[in-house]
N, C-alpha and C positions, 0 to 999 in steps of 0.2 A: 764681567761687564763688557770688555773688549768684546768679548765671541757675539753678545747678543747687540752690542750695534751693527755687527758685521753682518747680521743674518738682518736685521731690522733694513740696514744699507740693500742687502742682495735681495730682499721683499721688496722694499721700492725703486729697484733697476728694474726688475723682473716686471714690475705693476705696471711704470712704464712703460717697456718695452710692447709689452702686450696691447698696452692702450694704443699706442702710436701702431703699432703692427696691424690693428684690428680698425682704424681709424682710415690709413690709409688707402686708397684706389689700384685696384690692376689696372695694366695696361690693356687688359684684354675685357672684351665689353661681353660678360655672358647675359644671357638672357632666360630666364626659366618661361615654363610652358604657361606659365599667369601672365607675363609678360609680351609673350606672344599672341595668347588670347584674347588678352586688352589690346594690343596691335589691330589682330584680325577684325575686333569689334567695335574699335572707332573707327578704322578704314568703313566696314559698310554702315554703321549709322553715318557717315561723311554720304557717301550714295547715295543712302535713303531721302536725306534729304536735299541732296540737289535734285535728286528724281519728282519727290512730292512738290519743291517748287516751281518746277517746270510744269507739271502737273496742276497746279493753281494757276501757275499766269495762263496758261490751256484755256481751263473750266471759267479763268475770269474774262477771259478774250471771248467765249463763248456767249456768258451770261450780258457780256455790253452788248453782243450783238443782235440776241435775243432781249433787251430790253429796247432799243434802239428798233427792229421789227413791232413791238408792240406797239411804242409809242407811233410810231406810224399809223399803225392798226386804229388805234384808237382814235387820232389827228382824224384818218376817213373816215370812219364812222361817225362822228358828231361831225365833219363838214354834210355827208349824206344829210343827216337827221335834221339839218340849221335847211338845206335843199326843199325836202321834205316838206320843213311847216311852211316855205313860201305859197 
């Protein structure tokens, strides 16, 4: 009965130990090649999108200016046409 708490005892150091051994952190920070790829690949979706916004406020700068020419356009023409029916 003695032998078998002793083994029962040297099972749950042993469990432990493993636990806490498996549990804990190195000091050294390795990184596998999934980890670096997820690196690589938030880095340029980070890019991608500051490019595509710079890229909108562009095309939006663009289309106010192009709406702003219109409405112009449009202002002289109906002042013409109001000329016109006098």
């Amino acid at each position: 009965m003695k032998q078998l708490k002793r083994i029962s005892l040297a099972g749950v150091a042993l469990a432990l130990f493993l636990s806490v051994a498996g549990c804990s952190k190195s000091e050294e920070k390795t990184e596998g090649p999934a980890e670096k790829a997820g690196q690589k690949l938030g880095k340029a979706i980070d890019q991608a999108g500051e490019k595509a916004g710079e890229a909108m406020t562009k095309a939006g700068e663009a289309l106010k200016e192009a709406g702003q020419k219109a409405k112009e356009s449009v202002s002289e023409a109906i002042d013409k046409m109001k000329e016109d029916r006098k």
